[in-house]
C-alpha positions in Angstrom: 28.6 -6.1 -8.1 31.3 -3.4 -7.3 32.4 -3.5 -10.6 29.4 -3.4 -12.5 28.5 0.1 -9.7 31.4 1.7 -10.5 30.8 1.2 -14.2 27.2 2.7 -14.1 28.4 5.7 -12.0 31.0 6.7 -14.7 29.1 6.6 -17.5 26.7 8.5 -15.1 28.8 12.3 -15.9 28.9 12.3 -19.7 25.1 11.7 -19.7 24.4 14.7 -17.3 26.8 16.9 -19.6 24.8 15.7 -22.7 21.6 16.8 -20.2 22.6 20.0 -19.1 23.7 21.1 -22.4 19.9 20.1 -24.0 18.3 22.1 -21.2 20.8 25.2 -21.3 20.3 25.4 -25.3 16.4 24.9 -25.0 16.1 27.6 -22.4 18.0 29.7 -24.8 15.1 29.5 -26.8 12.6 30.3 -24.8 11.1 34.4 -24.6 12.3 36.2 -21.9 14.9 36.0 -18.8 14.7 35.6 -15.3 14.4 39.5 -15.0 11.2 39.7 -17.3 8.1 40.8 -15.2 10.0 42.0 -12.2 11.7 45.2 -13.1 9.8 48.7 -12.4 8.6 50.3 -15.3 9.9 53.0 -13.7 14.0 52.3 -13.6 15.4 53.5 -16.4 16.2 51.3 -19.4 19.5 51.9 -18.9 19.8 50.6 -15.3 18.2 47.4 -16.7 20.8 46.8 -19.3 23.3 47.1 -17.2 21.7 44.7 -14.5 21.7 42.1 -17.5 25.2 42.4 -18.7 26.4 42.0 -15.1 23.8 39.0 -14.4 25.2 37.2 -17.9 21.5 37.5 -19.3 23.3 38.9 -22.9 25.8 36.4 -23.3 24.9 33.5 -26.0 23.7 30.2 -24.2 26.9 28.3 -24.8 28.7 31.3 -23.0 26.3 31.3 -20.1 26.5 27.4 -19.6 30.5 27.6 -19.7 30.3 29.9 -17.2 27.8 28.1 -15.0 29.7 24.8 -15.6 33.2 26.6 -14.2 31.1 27.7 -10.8 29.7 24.6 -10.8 32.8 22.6 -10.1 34.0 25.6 -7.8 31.3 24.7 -5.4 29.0 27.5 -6.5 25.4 26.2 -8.0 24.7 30.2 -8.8 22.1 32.1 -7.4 18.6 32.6 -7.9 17.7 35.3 -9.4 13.7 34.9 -8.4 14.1 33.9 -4.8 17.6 36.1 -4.3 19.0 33.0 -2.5 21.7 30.7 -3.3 20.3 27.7 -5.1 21.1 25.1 -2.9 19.5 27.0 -0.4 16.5 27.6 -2.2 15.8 23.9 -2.9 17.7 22.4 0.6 14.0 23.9 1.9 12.1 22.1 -0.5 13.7 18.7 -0.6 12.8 17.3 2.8 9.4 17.9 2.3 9.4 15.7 -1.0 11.3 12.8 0.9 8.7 12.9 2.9 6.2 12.7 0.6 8.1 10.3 -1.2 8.4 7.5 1.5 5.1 8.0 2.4 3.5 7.1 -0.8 5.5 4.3 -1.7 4.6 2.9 1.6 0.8 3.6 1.1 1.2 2.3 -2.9 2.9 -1.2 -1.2 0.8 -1.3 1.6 -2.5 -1.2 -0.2 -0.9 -2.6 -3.6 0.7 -5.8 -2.7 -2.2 -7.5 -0.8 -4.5 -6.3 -3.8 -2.2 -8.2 -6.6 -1.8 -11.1 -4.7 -5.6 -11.5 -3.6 -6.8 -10.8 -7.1 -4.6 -13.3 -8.9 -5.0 -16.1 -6.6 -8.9 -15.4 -6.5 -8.6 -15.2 -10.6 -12.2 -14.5 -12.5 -14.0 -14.2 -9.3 -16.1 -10.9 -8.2 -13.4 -9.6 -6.3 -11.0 -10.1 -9.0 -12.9 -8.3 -11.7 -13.7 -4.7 -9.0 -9.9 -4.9 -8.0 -8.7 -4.9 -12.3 -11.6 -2.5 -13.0 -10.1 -0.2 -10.5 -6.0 -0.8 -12.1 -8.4 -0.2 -15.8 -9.9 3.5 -13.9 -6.2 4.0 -12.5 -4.2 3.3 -16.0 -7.2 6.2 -17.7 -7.5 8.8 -14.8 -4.0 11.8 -14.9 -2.9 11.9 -11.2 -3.6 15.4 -11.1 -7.5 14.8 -11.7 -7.9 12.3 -8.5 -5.3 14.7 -6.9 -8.4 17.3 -7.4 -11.5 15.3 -6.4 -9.8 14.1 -3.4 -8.9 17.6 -3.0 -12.6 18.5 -3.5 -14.0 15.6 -1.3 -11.9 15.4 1.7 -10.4 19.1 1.4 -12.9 21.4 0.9 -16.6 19.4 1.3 -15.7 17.5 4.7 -13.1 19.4 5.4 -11.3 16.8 7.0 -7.8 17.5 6.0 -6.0 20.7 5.1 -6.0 21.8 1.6 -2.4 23.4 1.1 1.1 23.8 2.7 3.4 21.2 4.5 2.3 22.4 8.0 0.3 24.6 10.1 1.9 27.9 11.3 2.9 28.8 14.3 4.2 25.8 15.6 7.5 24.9 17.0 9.5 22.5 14.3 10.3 19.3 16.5 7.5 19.5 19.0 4.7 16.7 18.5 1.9 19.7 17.3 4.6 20.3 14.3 5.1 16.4 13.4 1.6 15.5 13.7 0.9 18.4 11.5 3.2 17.7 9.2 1.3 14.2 8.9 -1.8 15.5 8.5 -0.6 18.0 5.4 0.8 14.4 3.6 -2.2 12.1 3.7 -4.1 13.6 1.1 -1.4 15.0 -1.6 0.5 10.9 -0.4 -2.9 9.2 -1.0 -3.3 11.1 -4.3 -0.2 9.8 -5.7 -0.6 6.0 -4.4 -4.1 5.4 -5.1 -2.9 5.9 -8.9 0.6 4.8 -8.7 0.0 1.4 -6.7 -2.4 0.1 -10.3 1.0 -0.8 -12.5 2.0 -3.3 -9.1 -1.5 -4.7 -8.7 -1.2 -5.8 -12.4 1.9 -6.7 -12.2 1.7 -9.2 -9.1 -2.0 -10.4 -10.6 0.0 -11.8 -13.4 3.4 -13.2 -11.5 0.5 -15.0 -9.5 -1.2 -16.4 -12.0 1.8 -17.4 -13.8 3.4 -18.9 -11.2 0.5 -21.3 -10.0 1.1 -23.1 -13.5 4.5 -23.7 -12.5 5.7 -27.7 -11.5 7.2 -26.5 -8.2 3.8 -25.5 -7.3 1.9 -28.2 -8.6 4.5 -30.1 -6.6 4.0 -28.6 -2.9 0.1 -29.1 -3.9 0.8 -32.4 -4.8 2.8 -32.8 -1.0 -0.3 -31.3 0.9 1.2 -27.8 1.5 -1.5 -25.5 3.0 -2.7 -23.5 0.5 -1.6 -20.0 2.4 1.5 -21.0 3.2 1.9 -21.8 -1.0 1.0 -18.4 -1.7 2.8 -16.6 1.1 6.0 -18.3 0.6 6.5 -20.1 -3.1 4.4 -17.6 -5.2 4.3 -14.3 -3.7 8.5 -14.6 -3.5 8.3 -15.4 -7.7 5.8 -12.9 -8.7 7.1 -10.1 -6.5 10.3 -9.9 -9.0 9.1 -7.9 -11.7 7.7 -5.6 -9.3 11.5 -5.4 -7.2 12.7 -4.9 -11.0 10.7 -1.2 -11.1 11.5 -0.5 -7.1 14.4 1.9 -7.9 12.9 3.5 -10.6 9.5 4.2 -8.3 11.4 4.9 -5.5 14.2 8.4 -7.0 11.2 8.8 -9.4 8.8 9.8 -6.7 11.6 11.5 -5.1 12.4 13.6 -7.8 8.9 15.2 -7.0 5.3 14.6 -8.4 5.2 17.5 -9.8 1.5 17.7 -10.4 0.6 16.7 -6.9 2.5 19.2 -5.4 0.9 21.8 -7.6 -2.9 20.8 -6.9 -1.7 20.7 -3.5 0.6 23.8 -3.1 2.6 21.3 -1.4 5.9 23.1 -0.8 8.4 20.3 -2.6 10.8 20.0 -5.2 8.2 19.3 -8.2 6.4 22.6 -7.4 10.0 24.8 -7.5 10.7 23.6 -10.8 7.3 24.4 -12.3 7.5 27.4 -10.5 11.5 28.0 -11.9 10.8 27.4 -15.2 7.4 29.6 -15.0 9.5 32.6 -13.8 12.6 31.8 -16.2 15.1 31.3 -13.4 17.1 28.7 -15.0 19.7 28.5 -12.1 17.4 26.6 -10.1 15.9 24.4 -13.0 19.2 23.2 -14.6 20.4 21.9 -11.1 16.8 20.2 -11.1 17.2 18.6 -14.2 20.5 17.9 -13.3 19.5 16.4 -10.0 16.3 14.5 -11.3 18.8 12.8 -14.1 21.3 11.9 -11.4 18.1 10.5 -10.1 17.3 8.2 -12.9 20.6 6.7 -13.3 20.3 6.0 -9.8 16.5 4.3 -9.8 17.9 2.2 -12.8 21.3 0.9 -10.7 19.2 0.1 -7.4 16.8 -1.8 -9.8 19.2 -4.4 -10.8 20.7 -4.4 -7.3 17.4 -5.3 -5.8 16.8 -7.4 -8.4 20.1 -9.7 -7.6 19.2 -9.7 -4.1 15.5 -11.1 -4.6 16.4 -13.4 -7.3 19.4 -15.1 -6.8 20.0 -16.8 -10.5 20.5 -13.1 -11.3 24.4 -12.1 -10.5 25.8 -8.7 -11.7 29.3 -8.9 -12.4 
């Protein structure tokens, strides 16, 4: 297990090189710079020049990522040129918000999900079957930003029972229980948004590990003994049909973390997918490249706790 760590995190740098070279070239050809829209008409054209040459903006794009690459590994991430902050700075705000969003949703999507997949394949063909897969069949067609919006609609603006933007309320003291109860409030709807969608792939998932398993002869066996028929399905079934679902946990898991970006938008939830539409929108590439960079760190990561969790729920599977 060490081993086979250690190998995945190596291979992990050349892949972000390969990554960060891709985004730095296709930013290159994009119109514009990070200083397009936001200088005064009224500054001469020569002042603006000059603030180009000194920010880089000139240079050729393999020129501009050498340079960024030598701060880089000098502990500086650059600045941004849109928020005037360091970049770390600039997403250090947005990050905790995400994890929060994060572990809420996969909570809600296992929560709500797991119970679903196990009830509809052990009931298989029945009513309550076919309304649970007609709902995975409305989740696979609907974009997460559309039910992001009609739960927007319904519970945000009609009822009005939960707020329709921001992270938390202002005014109140971070750390008192008005600012965490808040901040609870502000997740249930963007959190909801993305599990109500996101928990369909594990309903079908465990429907057909269920359904598959009862056919096996270990099951027909503990039948065959007199085991209760909850106890089969709680302890013999669920445990096999759960692994192709502990096969995707990593990958759910960093994916959600490295921000729904959608969500956050319809939301104007304050996380870490809304600052990189927002930095590519306004051409500060500082801030997206160490997104990307982050969100691909991210990926390699999802895929390496995937086989780790895997291993742990299945045993026949050893990674050497």
């Amino acid at each position: 297990m060490i081993k086979f760590t250690l190998r995945r995190l190596l291979i992990t740098f050349p892949q972000l090189v390969l990554l960060s070279i891709l985004v730095f070239f296709l930013g290159s050809l994009m119109p514009g710079d990070a200083l397009s829209g936001m200088i005064d008409p009224s500054i001469p054209a020569e002042a603006i020049q000059a603030r180009r040459e000194a920010l880089g903006l000139d240079n050729p794009w393999y020129i501009q990522y050498r340079d960024w690459v030598v701060a880089m590994f000098q502990g500086d991430f650059g600045n941004s040129i849109f928020h005037q902050r360091p970049v770390l700075d600039v997403i250090g705000d947005r990050l905790l918000n995400t994890i929060w969003l994060s572990l809420f949703s996969v909570f809600i999507i296992y929560l709500i999900g797991l119970p679903l997949g196990l009830i509809s394949g052990r009931y298989k063909d029945s009513l309550l079957d076919s309304a649970i897969t007609g709902y995975t069949y409305l989740g696979f067609a609907t974009p997460t930003f559309v039910f992001g919006l009609v739960l927007l609609w319904i519970f945000g603006y009609h009822f009005g029972v939960f707020p329709t933007n921001g992270s938390v309320a202002a005014g109140l003291e971070p750390g008192s229980l008005d600012y965490i109860l808040s901040k609870i409030n502000h997740l249930i709807l963007p959190s909801f948004s993305i599990a109500l969608i996101g928990l369909v792939g594990t309903v079908q998932y465990l429907r057909s590990g269920v359904i598959e398993a009862q056919q096996k002869d270990y099951v027909m066996l503990a039948r065959a003994k007199g085991v209760k028929s909850t106890a089969l399905y709680v302890k013999h079934i669920f445990r096999n049909a759960i692994i192709p679902i502990a096969a995707f946990f990593g990958y759910e898991l960093v994916g959600l973390l490295g921000g729904s970006i959608f969500i956050e938008w319809v939301y104007a939830y304050p996380g870490m997918g809304a600052l990189f539409l927002e930095s590519i929108s306004t051409r500060d590439f500082s801030v997206a490249n160490v997104l990307i960079l982050f969100y691909g760190f991210l990926t390699i990561l999802g895929a390496l706790l995937s086989d780790i969790i895997l291993s742990i729920v299945d045993p026949r599977i050893r990674i050497k």
